[in-house]
N, C-alpha and C positions, 0 to 999 in steps of 0.2 A: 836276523830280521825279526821285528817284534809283532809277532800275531794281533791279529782282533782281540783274542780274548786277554791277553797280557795289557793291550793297551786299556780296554775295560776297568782291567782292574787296578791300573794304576790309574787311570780315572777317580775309580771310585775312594781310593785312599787317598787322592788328593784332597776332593772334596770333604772327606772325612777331616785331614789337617785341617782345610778352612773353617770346618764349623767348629772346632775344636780352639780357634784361633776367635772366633767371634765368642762362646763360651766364656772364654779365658777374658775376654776382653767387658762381656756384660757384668761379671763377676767383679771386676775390676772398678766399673761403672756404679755397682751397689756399695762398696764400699764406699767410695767417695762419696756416695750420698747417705750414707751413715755416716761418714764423718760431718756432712754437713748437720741432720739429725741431732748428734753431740754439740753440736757450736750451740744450737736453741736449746738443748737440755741443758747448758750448762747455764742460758742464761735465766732459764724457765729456775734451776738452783739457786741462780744468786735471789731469784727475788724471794725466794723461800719453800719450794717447792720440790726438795732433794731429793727425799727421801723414794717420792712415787714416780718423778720421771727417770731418778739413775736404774730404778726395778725395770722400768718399763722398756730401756733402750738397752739396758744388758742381758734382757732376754733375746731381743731381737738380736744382735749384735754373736751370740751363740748360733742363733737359727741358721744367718746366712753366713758363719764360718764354716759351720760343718754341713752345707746343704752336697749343693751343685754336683751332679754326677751324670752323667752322657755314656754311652755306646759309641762305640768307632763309626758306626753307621754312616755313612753318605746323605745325602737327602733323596728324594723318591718323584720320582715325573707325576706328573698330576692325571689323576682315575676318576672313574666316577663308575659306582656301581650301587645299587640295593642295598641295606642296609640285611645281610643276615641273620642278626643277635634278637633278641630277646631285653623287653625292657630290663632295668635295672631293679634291685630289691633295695626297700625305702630303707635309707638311713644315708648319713654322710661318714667321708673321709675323716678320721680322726688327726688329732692335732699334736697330742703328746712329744717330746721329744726325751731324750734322755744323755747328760754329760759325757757317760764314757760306755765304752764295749761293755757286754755284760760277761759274767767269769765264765770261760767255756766249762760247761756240765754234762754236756752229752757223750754219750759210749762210741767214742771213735771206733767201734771194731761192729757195730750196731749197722741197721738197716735201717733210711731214714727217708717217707715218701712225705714231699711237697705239693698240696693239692690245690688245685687254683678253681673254685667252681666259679666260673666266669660267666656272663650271658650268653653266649657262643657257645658252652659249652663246657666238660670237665677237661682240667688240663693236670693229669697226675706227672709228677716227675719224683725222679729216682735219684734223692740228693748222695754225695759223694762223703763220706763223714770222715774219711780214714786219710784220702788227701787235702780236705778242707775243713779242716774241724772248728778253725773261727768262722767260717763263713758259712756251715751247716749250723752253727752252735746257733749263732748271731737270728738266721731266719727261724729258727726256731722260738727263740725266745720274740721276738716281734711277731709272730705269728697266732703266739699263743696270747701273747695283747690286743690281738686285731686290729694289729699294725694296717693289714694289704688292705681289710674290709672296706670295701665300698671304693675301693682306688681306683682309677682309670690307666689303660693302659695305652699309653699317652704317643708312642711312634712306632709305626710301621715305615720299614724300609724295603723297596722292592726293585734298587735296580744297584748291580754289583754286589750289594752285600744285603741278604735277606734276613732280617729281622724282625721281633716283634717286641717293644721295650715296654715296663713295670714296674712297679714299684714307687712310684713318686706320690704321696697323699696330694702333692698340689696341685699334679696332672701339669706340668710348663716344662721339669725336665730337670728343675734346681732345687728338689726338696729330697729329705732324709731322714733319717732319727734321730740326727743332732749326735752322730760320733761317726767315728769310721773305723774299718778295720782291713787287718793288713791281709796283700795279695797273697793269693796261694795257689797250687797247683798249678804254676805257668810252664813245668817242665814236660808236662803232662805230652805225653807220644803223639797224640789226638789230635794236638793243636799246634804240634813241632815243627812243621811245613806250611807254614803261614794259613794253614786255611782251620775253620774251626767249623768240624760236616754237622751237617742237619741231624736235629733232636739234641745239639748240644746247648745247656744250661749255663749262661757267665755270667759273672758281676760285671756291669758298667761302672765307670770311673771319670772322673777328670780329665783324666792324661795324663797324671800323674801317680805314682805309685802309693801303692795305699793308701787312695783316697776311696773306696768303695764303703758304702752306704746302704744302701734298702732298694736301689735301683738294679734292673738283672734284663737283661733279654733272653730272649727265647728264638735259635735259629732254627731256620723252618727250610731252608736250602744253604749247602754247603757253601761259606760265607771268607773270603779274603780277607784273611784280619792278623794284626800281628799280635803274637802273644803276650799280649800285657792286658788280659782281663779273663780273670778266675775263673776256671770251667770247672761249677761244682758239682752236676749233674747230669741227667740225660732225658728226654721226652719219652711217653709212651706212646707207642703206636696209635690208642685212642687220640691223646694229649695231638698228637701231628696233625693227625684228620682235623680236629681242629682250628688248628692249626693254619691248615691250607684253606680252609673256608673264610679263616678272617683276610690272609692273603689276599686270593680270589677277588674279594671285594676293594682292593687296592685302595690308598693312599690320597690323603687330602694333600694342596700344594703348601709348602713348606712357612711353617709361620716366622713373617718378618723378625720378631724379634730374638725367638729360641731357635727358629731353626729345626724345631720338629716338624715331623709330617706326620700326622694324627692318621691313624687308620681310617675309612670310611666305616668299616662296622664301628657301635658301641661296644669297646670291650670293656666290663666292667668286671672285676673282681669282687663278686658278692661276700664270696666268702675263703678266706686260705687256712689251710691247717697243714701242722706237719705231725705226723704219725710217725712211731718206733715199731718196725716190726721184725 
């Protein structure tokens, strides 16, 4: 007989399949209107115009190949709570993008903390170097760009699977550094029993295998998820309290288009750095 809490939770990864399915399908949608895009640059070329629209539409045409990346998450009932946070520190998300993985240079044998000074709060995490050494290597090097500065921290999830997702400069849910790099750590004992417990650090993805990016959640209660998204690290006890405060303030209702559900706090990632100690 199938319990409450087993029906729960296949609940909740159904839902997860469907946004996963609507994802799959917006992505789908962008392209086809970049292909439309290309029919007018092409014709904007014939009349003489080559050189500045093929620059123009082959940048784009990078951006939203290697963007799009999602959390298994579920979507989240709709809250209403006070806003906890702390305004934001002036400046905007950066744009940058970059063609390919950068070479890993970090000391896989090394101690390597991920620090998120957020409005809410500081959020230090204890990145994993020795089982994830492209995916420790990769935030590193973005980090040290000021890749996350000024990023929003774009979905909370808070029923079946608890989460709090990061990393996207365009705050929708399909933005990245313009490469991807491959899964790792999926064998990891932690996450070997479909659940991935609270204070654990993952890459979000597509749904597809090494597609991860610059997007990552951060689980804040032990979360039903299958193992196909990089567990590179671990929260700190401060980092959780945190944590559960942006929780607490639960969840906007899920936006029509993407599918996320924006936290009610502002969480804003003022500033990220990753330290070797």
């Amino acid at each position: 007989m199938v319990t409450k809490d087993q029906r729960r939770r296949q609940i909740a990864r159904e839902k997860f399949e469907r946004q996963q399915q609507r994802r799959v399908a917006a992505r789908s949608k962008a392209r086809r209107r970049n292909a439309v895009v290309a029919t007018v640059v092409a014709v904007v070329v014939a009349v003489g115009a080559a050189a500045w629209a093929t620059a123009g539409f082959g940048s784009a045409k990078k951006k939203n190949a290697a963007a799009a990346t999602s959390a298994s998450p579920s979507a989240s009932a709709t809250t209403k709570a006070a806003d906890p946070c702390a305004k934001a520190a002036a400046g905007k998300a950066g744009t940058t993008q970059w063609k390919t993985e950068p070479a890993v240079t970090i000391d896989k044998a090394a101690k390597y903390t991920f620090t998120l000074q957020t409005t809410c709060g500081d959020i230090p995490l204890a990145l994993d170097a020795a089982d994830a050494p492209h995916t420790v290597n990769s935030f590193k090097f973005l980090a040290d760009k000021g890749f996350f500065d000024h990023t929003k921290c774009h979905r909370l999830t808070t029923t079946g699977i608890y989460v709090l997702q990061c990393g996207d400069p365009t705050g929708t849910g399909s933005g990245g550094p313009g490469y991807t790099i491959p899964d790792e750590n999926l064998k990891a004992k932690s996450i070997a029993k479909g659940t991935y417990p609270a204070g654990t650090v993952a890459m979000a993805n597509t749904g597809k295998s090494h597609t991860g990016g610059s997007q990552f959640f951060l689980v804040y209660k032990d979360s039903s998820l299958p193992a196909s998204y990089t567990p590179f690290g671990t929260i700190s006890t401060a980092g959780m309290k945190v944590l559960d405060k942006i929780a607490a303030a639960g969840a906007q209702a899920a936006d029509p288009t993407t599918g996320n559900t924006a936290p009610n706090a502002t969480v804003v990632i003022n500033k990220a750095t990753v330290t070797k100690s």
